[in-house]
LUMNU-274410 format. One record per residue (C-alpha): z, y, x; residue in one letter. Coordinates in pm, 1 decimal. Layout:
N
(pt (Z, Y, X), "A")
...
END
This chain:
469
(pt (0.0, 0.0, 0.0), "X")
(pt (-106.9, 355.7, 141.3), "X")
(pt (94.0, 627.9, 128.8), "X")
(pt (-97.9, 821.7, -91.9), "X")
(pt (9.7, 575.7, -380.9), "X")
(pt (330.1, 746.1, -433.1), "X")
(pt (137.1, 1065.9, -521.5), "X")
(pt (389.3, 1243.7, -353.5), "X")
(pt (412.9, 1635.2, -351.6), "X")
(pt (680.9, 1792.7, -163.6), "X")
(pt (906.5, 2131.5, -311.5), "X")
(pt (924.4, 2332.9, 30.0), "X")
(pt (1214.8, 2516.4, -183.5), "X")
(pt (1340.0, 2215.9, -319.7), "X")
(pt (1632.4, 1966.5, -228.9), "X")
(pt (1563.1, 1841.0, 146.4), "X")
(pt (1280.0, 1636.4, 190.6), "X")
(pt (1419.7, 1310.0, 245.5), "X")
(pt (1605.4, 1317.5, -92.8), "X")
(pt (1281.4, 1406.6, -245.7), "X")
(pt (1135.7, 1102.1, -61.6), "X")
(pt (1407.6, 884.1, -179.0), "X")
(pt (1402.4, 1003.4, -573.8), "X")
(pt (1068.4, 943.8, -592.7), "X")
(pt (1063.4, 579.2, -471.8), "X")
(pt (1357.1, 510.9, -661.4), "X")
(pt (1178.7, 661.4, -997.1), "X")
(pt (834.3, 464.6, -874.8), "X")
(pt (1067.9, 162.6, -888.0), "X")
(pt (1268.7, 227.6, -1230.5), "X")
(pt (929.7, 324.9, -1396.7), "X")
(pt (775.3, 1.9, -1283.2), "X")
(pt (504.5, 137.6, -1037.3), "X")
(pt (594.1, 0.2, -742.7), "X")
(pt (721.6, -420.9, -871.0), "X")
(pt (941.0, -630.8, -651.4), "X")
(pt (713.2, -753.2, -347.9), "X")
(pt (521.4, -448.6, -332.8), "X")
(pt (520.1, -313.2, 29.4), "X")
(pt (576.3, 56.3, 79.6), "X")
(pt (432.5, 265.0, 335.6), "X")
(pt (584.8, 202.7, 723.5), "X")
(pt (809.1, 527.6, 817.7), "X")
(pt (564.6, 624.8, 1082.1), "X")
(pt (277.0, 593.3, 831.4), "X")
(pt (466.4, 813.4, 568.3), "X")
(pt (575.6, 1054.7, 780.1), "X")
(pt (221.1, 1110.1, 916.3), "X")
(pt (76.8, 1129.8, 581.2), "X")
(pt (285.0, 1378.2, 470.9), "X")
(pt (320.3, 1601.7, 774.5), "X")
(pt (733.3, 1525.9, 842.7), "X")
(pt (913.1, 1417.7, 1089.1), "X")
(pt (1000.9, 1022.5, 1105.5), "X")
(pt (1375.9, 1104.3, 1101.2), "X")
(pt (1317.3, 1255.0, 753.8), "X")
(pt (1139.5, 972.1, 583.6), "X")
(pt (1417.5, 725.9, 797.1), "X")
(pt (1642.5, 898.3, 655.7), "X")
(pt (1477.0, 849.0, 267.4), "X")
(pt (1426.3, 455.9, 325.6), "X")
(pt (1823.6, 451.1, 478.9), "X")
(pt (1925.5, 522.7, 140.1), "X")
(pt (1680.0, 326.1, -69.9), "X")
(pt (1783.1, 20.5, 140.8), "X")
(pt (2143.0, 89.9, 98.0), "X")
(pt (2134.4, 106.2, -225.9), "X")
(pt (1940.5, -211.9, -278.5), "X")
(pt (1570.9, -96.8, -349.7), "X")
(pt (1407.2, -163.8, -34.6), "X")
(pt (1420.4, -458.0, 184.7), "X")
(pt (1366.3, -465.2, 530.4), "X")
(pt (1160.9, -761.5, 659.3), "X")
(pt (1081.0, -697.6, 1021.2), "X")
(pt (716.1, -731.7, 1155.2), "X")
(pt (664.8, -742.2, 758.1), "X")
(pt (705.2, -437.0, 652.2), "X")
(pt (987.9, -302.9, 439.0), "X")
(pt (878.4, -406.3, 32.3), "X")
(pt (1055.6, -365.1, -320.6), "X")
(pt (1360.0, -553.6, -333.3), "X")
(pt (1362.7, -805.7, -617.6), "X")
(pt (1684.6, -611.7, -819.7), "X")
(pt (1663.6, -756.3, -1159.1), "X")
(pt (1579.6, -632.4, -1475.2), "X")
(pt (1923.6, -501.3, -1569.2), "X")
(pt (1888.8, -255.1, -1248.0), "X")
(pt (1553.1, -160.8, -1350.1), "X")
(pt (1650.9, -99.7, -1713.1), "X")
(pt (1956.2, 157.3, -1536.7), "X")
(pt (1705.7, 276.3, -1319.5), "X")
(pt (1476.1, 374.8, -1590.2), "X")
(pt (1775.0, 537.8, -1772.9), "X")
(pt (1858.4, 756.1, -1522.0), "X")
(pt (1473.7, 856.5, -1446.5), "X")
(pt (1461.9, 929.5, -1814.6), "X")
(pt (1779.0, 1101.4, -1818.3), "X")
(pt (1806.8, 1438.4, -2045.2), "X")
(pt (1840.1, 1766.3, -1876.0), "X")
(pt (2182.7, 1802.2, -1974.3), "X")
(pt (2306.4, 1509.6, -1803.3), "X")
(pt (2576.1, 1581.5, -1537.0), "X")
(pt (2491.1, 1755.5, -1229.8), "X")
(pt (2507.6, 1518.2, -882.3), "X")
(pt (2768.5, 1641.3, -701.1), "X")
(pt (2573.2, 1553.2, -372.8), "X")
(pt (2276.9, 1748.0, -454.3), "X")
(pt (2209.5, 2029.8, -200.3), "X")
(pt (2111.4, 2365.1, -247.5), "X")
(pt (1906.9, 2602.8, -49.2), "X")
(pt (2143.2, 2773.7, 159.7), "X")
(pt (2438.2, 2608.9, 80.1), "X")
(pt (2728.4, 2687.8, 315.9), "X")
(pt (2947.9, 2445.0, 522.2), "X")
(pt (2657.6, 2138.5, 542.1), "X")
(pt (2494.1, 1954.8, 841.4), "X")
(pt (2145.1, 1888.9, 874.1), "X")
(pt (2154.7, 1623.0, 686.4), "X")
(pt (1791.8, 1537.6, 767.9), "X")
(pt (1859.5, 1511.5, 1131.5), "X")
(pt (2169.2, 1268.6, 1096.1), "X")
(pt (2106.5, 931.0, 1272.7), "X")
(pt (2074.0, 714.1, 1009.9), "X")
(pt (1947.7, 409.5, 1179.9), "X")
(pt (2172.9, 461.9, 1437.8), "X")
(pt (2447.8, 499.3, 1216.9), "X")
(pt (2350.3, 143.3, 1008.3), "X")
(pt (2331.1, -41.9, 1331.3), "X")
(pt (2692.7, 67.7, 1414.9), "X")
(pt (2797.7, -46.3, 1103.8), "X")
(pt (2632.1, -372.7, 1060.1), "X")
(pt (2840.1, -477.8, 1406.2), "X")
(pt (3120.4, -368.3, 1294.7), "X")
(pt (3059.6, -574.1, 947.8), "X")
(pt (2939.9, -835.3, 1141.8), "X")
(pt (3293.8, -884.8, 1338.7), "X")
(pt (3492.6, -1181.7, 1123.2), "X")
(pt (3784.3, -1030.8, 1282.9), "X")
(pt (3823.0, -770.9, 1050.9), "X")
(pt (3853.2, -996.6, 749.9), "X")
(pt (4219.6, -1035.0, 864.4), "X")
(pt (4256.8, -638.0, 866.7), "X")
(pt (4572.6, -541.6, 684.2), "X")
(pt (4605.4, -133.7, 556.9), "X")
(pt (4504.0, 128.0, 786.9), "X")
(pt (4761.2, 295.7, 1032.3), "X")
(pt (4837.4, 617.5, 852.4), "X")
(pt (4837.4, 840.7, 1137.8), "X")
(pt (4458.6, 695.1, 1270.5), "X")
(pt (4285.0, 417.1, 1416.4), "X")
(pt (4408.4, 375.4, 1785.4), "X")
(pt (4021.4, 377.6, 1883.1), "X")
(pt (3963.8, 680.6, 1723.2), "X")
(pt (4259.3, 850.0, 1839.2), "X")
(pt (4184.8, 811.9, 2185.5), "X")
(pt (3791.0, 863.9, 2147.0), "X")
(pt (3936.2, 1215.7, 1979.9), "X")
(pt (4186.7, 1357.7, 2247.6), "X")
(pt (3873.5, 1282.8, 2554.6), "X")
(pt (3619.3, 1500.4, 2341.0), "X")
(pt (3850.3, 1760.0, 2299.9), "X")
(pt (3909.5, 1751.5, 2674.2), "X")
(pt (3609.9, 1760.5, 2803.6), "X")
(pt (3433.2, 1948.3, 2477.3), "X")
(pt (3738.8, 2228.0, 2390.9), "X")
(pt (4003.1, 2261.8, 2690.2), "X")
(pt (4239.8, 2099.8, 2514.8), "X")
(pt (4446.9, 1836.8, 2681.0), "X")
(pt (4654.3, 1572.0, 2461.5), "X")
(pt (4763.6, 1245.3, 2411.2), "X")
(pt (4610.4, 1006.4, 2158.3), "X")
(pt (4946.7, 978.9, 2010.0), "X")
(pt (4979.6, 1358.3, 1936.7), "X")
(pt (4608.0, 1357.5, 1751.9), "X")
(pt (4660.1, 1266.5, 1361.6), "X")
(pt (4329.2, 1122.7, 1189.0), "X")
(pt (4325.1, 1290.6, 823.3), "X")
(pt (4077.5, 1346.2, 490.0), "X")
(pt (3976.4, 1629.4, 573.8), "X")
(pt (4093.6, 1956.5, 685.7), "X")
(pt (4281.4, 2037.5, 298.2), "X")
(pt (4451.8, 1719.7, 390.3), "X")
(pt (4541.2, 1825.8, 752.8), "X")
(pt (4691.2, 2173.1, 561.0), "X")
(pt (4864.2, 1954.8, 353.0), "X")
(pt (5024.9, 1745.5, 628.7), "X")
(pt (5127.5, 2049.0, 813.7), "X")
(pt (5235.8, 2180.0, 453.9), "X")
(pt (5452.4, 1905.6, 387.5), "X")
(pt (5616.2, 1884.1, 732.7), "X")
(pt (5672.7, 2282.6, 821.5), "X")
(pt (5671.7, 2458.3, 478.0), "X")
(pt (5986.1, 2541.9, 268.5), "X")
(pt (5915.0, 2750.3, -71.9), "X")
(pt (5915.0, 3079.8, -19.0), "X")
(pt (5776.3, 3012.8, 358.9), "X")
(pt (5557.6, 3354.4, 405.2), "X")
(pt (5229.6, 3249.4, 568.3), "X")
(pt (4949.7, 3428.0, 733.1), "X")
(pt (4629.6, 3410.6, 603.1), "X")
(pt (4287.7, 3544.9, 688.3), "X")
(pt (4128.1, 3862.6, 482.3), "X")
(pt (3861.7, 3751.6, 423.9), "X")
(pt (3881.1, 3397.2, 472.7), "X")
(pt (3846.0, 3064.5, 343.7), "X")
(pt (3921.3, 3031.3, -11.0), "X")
(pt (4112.6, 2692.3, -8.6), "X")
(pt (4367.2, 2793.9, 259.3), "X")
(pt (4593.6, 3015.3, 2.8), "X")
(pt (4577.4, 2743.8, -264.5), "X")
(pt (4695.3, 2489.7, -88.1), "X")
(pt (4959.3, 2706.3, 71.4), "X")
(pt (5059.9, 2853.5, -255.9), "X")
(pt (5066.4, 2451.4, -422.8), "X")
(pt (5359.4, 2393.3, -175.5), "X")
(pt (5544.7, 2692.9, -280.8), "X")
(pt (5479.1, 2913.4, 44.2), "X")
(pt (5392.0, 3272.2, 12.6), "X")
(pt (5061.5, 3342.2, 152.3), "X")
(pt (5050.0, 3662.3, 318.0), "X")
(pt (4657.1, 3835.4, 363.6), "X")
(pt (4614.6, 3976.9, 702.2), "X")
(pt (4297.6, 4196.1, 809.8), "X")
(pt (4034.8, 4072.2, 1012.8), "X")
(pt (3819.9, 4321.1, 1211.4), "X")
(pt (3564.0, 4296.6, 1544.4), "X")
(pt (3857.7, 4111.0, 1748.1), "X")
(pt (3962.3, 3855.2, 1460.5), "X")
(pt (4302.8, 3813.3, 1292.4), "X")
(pt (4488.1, 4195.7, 1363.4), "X")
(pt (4873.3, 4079.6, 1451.4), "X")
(pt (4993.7, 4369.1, 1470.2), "X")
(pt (4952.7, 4405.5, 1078.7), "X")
(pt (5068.4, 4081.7, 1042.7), "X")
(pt (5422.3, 4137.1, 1223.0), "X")
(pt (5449.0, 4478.7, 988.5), "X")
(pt (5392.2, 4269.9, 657.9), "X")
(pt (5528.5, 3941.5, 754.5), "X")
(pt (5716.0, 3940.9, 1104.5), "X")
(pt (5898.9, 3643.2, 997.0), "X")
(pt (5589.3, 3416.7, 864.4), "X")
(pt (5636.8, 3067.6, 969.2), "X")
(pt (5259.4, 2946.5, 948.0), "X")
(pt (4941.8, 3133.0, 1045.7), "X")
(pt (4618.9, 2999.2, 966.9), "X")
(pt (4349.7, 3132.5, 1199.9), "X")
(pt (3965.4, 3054.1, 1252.0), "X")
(pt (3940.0, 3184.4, 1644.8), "X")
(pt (3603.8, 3030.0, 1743.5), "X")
(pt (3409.7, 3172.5, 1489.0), "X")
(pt (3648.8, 3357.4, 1165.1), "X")
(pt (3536.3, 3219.4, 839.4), "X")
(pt (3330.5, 3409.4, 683.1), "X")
(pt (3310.6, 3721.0, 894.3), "X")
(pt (3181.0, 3493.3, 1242.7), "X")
(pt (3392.4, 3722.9, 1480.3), "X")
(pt (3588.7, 3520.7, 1748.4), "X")
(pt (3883.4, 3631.2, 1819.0), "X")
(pt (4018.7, 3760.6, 2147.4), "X")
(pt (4170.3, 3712.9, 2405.5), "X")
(pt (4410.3, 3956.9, 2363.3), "X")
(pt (4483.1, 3843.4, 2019.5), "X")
(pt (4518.9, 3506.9, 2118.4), "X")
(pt (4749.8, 3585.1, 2374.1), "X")
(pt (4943.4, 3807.5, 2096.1), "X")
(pt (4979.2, 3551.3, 1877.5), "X")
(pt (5095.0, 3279.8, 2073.9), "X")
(pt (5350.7, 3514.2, 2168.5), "X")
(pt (5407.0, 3611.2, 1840.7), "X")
(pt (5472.2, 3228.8, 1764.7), "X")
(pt (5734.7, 3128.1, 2025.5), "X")
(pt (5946.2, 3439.8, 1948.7), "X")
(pt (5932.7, 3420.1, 1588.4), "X")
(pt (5982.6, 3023.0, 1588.1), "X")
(pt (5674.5, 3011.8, 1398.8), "X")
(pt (5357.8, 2765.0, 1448.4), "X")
(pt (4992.4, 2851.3, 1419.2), "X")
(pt (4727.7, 2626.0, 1253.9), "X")
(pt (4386.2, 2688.7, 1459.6), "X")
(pt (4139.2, 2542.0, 1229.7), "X")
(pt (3811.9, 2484.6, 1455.9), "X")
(pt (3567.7, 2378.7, 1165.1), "X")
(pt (3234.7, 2473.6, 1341.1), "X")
(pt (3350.0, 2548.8, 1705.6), "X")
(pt (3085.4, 2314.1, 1807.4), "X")
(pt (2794.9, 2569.8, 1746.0), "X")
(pt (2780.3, 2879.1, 1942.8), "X")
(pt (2427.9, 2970.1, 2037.6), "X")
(pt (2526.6, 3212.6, 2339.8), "X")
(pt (2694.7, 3054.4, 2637.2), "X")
(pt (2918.0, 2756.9, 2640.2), "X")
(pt (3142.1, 2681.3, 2347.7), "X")
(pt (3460.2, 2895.3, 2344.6), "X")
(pt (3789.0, 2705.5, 2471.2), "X")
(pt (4023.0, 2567.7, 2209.8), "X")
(pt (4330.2, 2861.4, 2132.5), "X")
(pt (4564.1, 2560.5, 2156.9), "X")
(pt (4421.6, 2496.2, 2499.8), "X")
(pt (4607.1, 2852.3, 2567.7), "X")
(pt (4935.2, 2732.1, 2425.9), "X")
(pt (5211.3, 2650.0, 2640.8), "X")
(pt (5475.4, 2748.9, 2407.4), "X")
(pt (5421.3, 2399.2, 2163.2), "X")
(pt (5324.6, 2653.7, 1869.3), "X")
(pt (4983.0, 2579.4, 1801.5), "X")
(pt (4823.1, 2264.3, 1578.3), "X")
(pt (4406.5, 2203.4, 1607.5), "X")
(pt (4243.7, 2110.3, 1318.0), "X")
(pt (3899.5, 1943.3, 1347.4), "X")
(pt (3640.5, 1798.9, 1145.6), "X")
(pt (3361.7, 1546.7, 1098.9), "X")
(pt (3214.4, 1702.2, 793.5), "X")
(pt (3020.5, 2008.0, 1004.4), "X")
(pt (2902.5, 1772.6, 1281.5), "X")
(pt (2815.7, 1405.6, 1094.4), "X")
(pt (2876.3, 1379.4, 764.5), "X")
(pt (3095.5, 1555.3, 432.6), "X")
(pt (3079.4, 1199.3, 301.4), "X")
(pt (3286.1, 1040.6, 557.8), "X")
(pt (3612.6, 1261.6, 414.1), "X")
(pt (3745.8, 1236.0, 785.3), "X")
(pt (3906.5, 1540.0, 983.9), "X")
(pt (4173.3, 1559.0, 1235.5), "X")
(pt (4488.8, 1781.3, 1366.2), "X")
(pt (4634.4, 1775.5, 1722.9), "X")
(pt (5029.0, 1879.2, 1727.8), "X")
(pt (5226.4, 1969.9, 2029.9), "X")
(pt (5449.5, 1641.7, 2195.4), "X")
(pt (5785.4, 1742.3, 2060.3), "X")
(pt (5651.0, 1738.7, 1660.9), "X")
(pt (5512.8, 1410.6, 1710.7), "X")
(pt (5779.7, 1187.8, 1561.6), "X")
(pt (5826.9, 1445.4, 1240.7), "X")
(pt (5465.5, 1366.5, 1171.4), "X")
(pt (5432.4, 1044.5, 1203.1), "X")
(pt (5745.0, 985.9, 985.1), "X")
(pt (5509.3, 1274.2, 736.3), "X")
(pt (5252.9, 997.6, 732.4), "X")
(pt (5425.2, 751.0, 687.3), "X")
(pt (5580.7, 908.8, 360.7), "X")
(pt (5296.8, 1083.2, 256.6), "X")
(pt (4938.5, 908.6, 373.8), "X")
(pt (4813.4, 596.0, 332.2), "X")
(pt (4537.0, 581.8, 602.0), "X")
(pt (4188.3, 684.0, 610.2), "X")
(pt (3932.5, 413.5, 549.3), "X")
(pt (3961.5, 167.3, 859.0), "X")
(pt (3593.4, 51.6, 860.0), "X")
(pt (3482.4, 434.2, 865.3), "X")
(pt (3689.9, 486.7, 1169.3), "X")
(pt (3583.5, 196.2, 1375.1), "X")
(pt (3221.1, 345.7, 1310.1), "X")
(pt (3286.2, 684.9, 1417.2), "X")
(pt (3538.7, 512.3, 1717.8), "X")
(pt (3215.1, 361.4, 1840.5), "X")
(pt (2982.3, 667.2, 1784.2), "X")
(pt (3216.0, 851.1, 2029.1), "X")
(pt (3292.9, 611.2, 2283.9), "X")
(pt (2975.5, 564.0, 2341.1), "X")
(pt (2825.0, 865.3, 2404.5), "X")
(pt (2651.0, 907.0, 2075.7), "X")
(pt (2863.1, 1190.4, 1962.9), "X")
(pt (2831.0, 1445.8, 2239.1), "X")
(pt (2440.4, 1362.6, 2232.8), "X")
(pt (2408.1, 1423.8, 1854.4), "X")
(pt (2653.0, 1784.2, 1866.6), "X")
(pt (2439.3, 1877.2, 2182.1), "X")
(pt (2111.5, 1816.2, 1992.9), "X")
(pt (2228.7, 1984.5, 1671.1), "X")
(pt (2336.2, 2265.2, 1872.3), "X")
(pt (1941.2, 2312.9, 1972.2), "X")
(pt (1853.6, 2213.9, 1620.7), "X")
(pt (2071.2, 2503.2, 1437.2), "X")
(pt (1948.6, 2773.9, 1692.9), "X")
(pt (1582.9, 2719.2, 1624.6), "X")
(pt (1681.3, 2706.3, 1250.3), "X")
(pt (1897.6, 3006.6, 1286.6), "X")
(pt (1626.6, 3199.2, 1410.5), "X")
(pt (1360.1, 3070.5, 1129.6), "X")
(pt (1547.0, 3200.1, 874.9), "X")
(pt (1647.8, 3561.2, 1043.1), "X")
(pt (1230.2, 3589.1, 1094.3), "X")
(pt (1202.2, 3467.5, 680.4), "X")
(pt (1419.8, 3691.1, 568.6), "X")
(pt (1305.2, 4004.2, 800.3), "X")
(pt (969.3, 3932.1, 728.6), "X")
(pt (1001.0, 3948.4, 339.5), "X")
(pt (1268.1, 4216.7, 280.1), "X")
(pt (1212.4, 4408.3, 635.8), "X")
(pt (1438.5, 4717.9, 694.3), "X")
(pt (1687.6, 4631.1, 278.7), "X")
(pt (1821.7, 4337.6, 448.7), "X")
(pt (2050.0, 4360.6, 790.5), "X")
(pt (2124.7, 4019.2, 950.0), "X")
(pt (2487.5, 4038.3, 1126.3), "X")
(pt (2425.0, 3774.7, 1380.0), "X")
(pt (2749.1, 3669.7, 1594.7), "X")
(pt (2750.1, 3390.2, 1835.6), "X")
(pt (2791.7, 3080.7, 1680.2), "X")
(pt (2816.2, 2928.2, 1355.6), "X")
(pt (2626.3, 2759.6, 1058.8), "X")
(pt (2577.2, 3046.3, 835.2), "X")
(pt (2481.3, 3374.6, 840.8), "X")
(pt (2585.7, 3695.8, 690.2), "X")
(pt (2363.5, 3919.8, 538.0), "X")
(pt (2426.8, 4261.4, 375.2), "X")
(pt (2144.8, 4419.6, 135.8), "X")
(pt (2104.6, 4797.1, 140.7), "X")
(pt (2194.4, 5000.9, -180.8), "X")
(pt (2357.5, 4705.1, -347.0), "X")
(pt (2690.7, 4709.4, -319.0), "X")
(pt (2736.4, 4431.2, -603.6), "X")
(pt (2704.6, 4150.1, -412.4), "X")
(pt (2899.4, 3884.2, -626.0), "X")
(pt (2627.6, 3979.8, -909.1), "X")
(pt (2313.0, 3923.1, -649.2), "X")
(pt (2522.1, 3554.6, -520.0), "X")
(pt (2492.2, 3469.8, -933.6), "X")
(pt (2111.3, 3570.1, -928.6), "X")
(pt (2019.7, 3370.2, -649.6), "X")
(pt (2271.8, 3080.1, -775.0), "X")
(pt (2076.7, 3083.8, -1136.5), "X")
(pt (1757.7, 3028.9, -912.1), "X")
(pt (1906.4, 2713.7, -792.9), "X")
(pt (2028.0, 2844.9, -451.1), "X")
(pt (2401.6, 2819.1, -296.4), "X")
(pt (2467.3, 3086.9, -162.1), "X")
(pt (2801.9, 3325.9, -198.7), "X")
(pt (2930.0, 3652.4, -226.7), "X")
(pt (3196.3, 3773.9, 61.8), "X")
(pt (3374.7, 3979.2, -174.6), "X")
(pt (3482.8, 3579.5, -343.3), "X")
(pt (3642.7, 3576.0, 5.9), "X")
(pt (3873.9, 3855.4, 43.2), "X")
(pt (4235.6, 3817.3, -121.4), "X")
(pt (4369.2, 4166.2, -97.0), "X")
(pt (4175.7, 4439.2, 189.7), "X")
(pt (3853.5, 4533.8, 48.7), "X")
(pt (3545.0, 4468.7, 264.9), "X")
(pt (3180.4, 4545.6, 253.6), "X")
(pt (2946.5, 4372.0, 32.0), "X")
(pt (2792.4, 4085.6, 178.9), "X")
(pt (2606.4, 3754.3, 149.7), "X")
(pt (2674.3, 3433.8, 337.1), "X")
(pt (2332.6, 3211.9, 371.1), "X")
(pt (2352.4, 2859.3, 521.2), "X")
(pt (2080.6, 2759.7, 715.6), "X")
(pt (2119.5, 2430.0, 864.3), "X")
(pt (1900.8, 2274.2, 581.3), "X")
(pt (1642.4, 2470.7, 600.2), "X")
(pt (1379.3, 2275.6, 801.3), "X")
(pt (1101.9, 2535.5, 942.1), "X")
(pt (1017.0, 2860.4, 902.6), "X")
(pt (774.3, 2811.8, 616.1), "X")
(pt (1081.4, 2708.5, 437.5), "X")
(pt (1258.2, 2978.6, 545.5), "X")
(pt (995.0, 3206.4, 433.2), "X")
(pt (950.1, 3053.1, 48.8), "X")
(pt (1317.5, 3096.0, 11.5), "X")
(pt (1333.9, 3452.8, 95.5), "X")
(pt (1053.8, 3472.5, -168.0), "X")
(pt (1277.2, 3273.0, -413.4), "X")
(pt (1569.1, 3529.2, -295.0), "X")
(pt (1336.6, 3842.1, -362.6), "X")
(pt (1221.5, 3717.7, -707.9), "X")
(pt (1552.1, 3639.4, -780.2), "X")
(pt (1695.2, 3996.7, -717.2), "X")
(pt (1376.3, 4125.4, -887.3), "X")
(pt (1328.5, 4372.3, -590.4), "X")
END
């Protein structure tokens, strides 16, 4: 079968190609026009048909043969699996489903904010990892995961960090969690007493003063200018706060880093106010000028300062997997935190990412997605320049996976984030990110997904039709 069976046309605007890819198999398969035994198209022979990259189209079949559609045979191509009638009659139910069926929580949106390319993730890579680790018969006798982390995984953590962020621990000190909410709830739950007053970012991340407010701290807004988090305001409206949460690398949303001074300042702050700082390092992977900054808990000598990583912005949101570091002498109060409180992150999902580390995989795939988001980065700054030219100013900083944007002589920018959003794209308003000090309008774009620069350019077209400029 050729590829030009599938009659395949591709939304440049749409959802990333390989999920197009993958619907429309599926669909072909549901609707009956591709029967078990039919062969599809080989990856190479796809991807050459329809002008993508081999990754992408890998990345489509993954899926399909995950989810039982395909079937891989070797030198004999990869054919419809045989699934049965009742999987054809779901399939056909859910190809034929109404409009106002519920939305898929995995679908992604043109500039969404906080994904990875999820196009270039090693999919094949990623299955053969697995498949060993499936393969073992030892792990038939596995009981519940540890709840602080899988030794592996641990260990794999605390030499990336090394080598990757400054920051020198033991294993034993790193804490494998769910995701960084979960690592804010650990800290939460071992540090926090109501009433706690705790530093927070303005603007920041949304999330942070829920989830200190659930546990019955006070969350305290603190400005954020050029240098990052001001302390100085922070010691005049809280001086006795006993949590700050900080983004140093690259502030969320504003992309400043924040520094050295600062840092210095507040791990003073810290060890004379017997308070403890939460440096949450979601993207410090990705800075596009010079070498990534150094960890602000590689600064800390003091035992103030917890680092908070994730998985989400370099592999997958999917795996739910995320990680804090806390100084030696809090060790034992966290452990005895998890114990209480956490009953382990998937075990098979560790060993995968264990292995992905250890052997190299990791540092190969962050080093290549930090070439990947550049070239991206820049696509999208030429799109948007090129279509709204001297309206639009790009404030580019130094690293991160979205951009922020501010439109001249619009000053509603929460009512231009629901334009573009009712034209299908995900983009947000700053002003949802500021708790109590008013900032300038603004618009953060995420531009990881977006593939090339004729992508980049049909979405600034969407963005323009959208705002009916």
């Amino acid at each position: 079968m050729s590829a030009s069976r599938f009659s395949l046309t591709l939304d440049l605007a749409g959802a990333p190609y390989y999920r197009q890819i993958y619907a429309h198999v599926r669909d072909a398969i549901a609707g009956g026009r591709l029967r078990p035994g039919d062969r599809v198209p080989s990856i190479r022979g796809l991807a050459s048909a329809l002008g993508l990259a081999r990754g992408t189209v890998e990345a489509a079949y993954d899926l399909l043969v995950g989810e039982g559609y395909l079937l891989p045979q070797g030198q004999a191509g990869t054919r419809v699996a045989e699934i049965g009638p009742h999987a054809v009659r779901l399939g056909r139910a859910r190809a034929a489903a109404p409009a106002v069926a519920l939305p898929d929580p995995r679908a992604v949106r043109p500039f969404q904010l906080g994904l990875p390319a999820l196009d270039a993730f090693p999919h094949a890579l990623w299955s053969r990892l697995t498949a060993r680790r499936l393969r073992d018969a030892t792990r038939l006798h596995d009981g519940y995961p540890a709840p602080a982390g899988d030794p592996r995984l641990r260990e794999a953590i605390a030499a990336h960090l090394a080598l990757s962020r400054g920051l020198h621990c033991a294993p034993a000190q790193v804490f494998v969690t769910a995701g960084y909410r979960h690592s804010l709830d650990l800290l939460a739950r071992t540090l926090l007493r109501p009433g706690d007053p705790v530093w927070i970012e303005d603007p920041g991340y949304p999330p942070t003063r829920l989830l200190v407010e659930t546990h019955g701290a006070q969350a305290v807004p603190v400005a954020v200018d050029d240098d990052g988090l001001r302390i100085a305001e922070g010691r005049r409206c809280a001086a006795r706060a006993r949590l700050a949460v900080v983004t140093p690398s690259h502030q969320s949303p504003l992309g400043v880093a924040l520094a050295l001074p600062r840092r210095l300042e507040l791990i003073a702050w810290a060890a004379a106010s017997k308070a403890r700082v939460l440096e949450d390092d979601y993207d410090g992977e990705y800075r596009y000028q010079g070498r990534p900054l150094p960890a602000l808990a590689s600064l800390d000598r003091e035992g103030v300062v917890y680092h908070a990583g994730t998985f989400s912005k370099v592999l997958l949101p999917s795996l739910r997997l995320a990680y804090v570091v806390v100084p030696q002498p809090d060790v034992a109060r966290f452990e005895a935190t998890c114990a209480a409180f956490h009953g382990g992150c998937p075990q098979l999902v560790q060993e995968v990412v264990a292995d992905f580390m250890l052997e190299g995989h990791f540092a190969r795939h962050v080093k290549k997605m930090r070439g990947l988001y550049a070239r991206r980065r820049a696509a999208v700054v030429e799109g948007l320049q090129a279509v709204f030219g001297a309206r639009l100013r790009v404030e580019l900083q130094a690293g991160g996976m979205h951009l922020l944007v501010r439109l001249q002589g619009r000053t509603d920018d929460r009512a231009l984030a629901r334009a573009a959003q009712r034209a299908g794209m995900g983009l947000q308003a700053l002003s949802d990110w500021q708790h109590h000090h008013a900032v300038e309008p603004g618009l953060l774009l995420g531009f990881t997904n977006v593939a090339d620069s004729a992508a980049a350019r049909s979405l600034a077209e969407r963005l323009r039709a959208a705002w009916r400029l």
